[in-house]
FIMARLUM-569745 format. One record per atom (N, C-alpha, C, O): residue in one letter; x, y, z. Coordinates in steps of 0.001 Angstrom, whole numbers, plus 500000, padded with zeros to 6 digits. Atoms other than C-alpha are relative to their C-alpha. Example, Ala and Ser with C-alpha at 12.3 -4.5 7.8 and 13.67 -1.06 7.14 Angstrom:
residues 2
A500890498810500000A512300495500507800A500900501200500000A501936501181500665S499180498810499940S513670498940507140S499230501090500730S499739502198500899
This chain:
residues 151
X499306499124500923X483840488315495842X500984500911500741X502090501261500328X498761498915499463X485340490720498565X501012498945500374X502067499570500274X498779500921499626X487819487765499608X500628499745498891X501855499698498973X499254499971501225X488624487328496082X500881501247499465X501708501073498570X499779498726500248X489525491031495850X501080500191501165X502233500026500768X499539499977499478X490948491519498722X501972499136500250X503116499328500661X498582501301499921X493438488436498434X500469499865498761X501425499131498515X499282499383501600X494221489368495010X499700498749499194X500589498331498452X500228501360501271X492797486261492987X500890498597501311X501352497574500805X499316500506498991X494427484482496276X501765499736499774X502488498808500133X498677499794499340X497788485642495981X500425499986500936X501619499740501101X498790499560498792X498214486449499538X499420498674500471X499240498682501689X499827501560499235X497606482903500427X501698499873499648X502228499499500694X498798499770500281X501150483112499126X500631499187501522X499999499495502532X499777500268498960X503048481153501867X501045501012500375X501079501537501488X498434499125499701X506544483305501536X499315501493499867X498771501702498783X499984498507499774X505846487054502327X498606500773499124X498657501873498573X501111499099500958X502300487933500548X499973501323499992X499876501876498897X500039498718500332X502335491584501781X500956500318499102X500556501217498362X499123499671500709X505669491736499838X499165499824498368X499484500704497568X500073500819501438X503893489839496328X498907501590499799X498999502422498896X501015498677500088X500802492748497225X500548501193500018X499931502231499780X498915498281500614X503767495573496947X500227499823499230X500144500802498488X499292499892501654X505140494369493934X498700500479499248X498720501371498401X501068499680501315X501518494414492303X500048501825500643X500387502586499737X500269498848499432X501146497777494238X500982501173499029X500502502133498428X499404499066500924X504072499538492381X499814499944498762X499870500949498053X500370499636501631X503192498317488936X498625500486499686X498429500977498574X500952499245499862X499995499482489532X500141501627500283X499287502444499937X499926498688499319X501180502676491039X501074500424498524X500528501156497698X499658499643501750X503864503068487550X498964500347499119X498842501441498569X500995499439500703X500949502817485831X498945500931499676X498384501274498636X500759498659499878X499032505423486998X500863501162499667X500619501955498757X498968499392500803X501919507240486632X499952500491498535X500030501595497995X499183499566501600X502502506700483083X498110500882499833X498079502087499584X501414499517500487X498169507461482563X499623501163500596X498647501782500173X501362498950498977X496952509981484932X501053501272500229X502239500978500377X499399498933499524X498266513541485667X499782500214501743X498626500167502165X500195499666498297X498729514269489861X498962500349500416X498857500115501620X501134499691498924X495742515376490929X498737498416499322X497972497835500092X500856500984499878X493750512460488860X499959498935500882X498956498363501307X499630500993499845X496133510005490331X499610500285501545X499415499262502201X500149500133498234X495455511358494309X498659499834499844X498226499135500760X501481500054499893X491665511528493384X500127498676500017X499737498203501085X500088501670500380X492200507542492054X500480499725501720X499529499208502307X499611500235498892X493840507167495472X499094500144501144X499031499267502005X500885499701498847X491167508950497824X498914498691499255X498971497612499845X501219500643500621X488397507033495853X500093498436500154X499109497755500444X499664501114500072X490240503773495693X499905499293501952X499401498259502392X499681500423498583X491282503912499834X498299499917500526X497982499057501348X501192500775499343X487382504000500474X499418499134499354X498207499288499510X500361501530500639X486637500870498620X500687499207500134X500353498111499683X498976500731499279X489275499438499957X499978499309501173X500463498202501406X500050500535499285X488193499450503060X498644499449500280X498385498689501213X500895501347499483X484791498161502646X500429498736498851X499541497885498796X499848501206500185X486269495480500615X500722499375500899X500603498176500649X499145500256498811X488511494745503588X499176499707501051X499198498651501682X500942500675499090X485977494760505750X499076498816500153X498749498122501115X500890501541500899X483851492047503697X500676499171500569X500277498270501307X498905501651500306X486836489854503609X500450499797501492X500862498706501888X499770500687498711X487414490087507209X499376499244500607X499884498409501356X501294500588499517X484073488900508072X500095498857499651X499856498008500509X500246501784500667X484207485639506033X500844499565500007X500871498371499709X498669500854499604X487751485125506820X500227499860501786X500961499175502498X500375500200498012X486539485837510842X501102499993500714X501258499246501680X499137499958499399X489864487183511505X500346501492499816X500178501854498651X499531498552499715X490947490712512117X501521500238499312X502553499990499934X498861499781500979X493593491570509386X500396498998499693X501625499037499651X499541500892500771X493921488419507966X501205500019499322X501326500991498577X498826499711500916X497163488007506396X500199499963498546X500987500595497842X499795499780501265X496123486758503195X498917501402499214X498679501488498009X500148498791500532X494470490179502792X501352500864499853X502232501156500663X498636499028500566X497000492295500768X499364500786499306X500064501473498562X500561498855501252X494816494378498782X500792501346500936X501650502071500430X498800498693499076X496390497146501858X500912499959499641X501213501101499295X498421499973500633X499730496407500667X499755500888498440X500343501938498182X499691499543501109X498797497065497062X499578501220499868X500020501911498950X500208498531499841X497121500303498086X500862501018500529X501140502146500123X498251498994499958X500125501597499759X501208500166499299X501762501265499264X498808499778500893X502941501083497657X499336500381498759X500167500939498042X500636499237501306X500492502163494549X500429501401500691X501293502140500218X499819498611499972X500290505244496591X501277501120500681X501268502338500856X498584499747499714X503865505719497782X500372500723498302X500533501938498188X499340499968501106X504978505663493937X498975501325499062X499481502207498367X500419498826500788X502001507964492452X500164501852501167X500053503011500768X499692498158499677X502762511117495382X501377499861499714X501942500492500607X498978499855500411X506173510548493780X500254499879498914X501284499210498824X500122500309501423X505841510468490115X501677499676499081X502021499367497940X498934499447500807X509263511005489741X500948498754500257X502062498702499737X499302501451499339X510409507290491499X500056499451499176X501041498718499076X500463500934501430X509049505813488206X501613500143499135X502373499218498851X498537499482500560X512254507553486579X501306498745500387X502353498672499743X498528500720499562X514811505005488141X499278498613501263X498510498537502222X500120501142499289X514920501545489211X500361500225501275X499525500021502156X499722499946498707X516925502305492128X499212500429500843X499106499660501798X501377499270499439X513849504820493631X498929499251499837X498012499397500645X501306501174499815X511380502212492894X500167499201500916X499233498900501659X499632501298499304X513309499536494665X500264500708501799X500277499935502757X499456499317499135X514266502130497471X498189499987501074X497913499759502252X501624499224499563X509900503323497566X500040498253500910X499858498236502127X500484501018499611X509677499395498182X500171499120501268X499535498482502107X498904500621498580X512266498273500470X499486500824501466X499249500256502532X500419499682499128X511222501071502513X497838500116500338X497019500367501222X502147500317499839X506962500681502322X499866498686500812X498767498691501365X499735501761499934X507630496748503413X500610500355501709X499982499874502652X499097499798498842X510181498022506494X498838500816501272X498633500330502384X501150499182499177X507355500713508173X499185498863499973X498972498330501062X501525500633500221X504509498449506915X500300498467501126X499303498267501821X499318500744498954X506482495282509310X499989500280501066X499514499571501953X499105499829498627X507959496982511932X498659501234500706X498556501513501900X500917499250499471X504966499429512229X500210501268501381X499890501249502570X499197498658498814X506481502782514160X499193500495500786X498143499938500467X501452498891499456X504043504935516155X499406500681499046X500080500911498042X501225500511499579X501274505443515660X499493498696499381X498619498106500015X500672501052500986X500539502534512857X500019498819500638X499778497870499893X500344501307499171X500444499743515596X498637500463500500X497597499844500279X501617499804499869X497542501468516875X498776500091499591X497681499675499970X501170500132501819X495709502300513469X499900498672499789X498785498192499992X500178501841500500X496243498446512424X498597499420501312X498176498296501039X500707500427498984X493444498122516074X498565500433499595X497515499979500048X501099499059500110X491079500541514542X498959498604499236X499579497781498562X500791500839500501X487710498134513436X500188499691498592X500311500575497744X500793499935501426X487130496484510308X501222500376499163X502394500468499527X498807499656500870X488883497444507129X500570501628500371X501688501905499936X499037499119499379X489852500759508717X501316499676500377X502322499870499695X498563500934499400X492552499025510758X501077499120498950X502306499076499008X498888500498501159X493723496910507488X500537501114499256X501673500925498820X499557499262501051X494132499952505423X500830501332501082X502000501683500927X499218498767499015X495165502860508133X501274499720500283X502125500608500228X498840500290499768X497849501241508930X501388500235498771X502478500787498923X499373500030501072X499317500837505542X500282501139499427X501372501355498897X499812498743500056X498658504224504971X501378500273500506X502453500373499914X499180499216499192X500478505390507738X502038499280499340X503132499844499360X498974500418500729X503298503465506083X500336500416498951X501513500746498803X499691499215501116X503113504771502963X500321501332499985X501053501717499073X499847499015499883X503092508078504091X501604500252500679X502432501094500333X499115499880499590X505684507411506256X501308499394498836X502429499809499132X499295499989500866X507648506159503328X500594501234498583X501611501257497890X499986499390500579X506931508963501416X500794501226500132X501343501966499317X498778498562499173X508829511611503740X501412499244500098X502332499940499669X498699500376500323X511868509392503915X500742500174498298X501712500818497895X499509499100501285X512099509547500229X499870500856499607X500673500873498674X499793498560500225X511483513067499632X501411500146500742X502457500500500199X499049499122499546X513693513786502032X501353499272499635X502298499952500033X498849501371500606X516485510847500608X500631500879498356X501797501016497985X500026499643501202X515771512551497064X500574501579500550X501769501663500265X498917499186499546X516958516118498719X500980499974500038X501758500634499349X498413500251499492X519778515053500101X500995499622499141X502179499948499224X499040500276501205X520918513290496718X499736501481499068X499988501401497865X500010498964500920X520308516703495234X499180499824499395X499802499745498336X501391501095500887X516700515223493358X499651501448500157X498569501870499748
């Protein structure tokens, strides 16, 4: 069941870019909280969600007997969910959705300091820390993107 979860119904067997297919679900998931939940439900859904996350991550590493497996994406869909709900306001405009995405996908790849090292940490720690650190780090580029356009 955690490999089923994890791999999204086996989406990220996906041959072309699964973490990308596990952002797309990630933002309409993350809209949706949006449209339902007021900010503090939606970071509680977020803390609550990231530790079940990672023991389902951890499950699925075990029986996939590989250390971040690729077709685990449930990390993908937990970061760009939570890129888009500490920004409620991205939902507002395609362009800021497509902007949250392009850049969650670019960190979450190229992995800056420190998130090459988090991705080492055991277990589903390492699948999800990383992604974090991406999301977060996505999250200060657009704040500070949304400044600068006057937002």
């Amino acid at each position: 069941m955690s490999r089923a979860i994890a791999t999204l119904g086996g989406l990220g067997r996906v041959r072309f870019a699964p973490g990308t297919w596990g952002s797309v679900v990630g933002l309409a998931l993350g809209w949706l909280a949006v449209q339902a939940l007021k900010p503090p439900l939606g970071w509680l859904l977020l803390l609550l969600t990231f530790v079940g996350a990672v023991s389902i991550c951890t499950r699925a590493e075990r029986q996939l007997a590989r250390h971040d497996p690729p077709a685990v994406i449930l990390d993908e869909v937990w970061g760009m969910a939570a890129v888009v709900i500490a920004l409620p306001w991205t939902v507002g405009s395609w362009g800021w959705l497509l902007a949250a995405l392009v850049l969650f996908r670019i960190f979450d790849i190229v992995k800056p300091p420190p998130l090459r090292r988090l991705a080492t940490l055991p277990g589903g720690w390492g699948i999800m820390a990383d992604d974090a650190g991406a999301a977060l780090y996505a999250i200060v580029v657009l704040w500070a993107l949304s400044r600068l356009a006057g937002g």
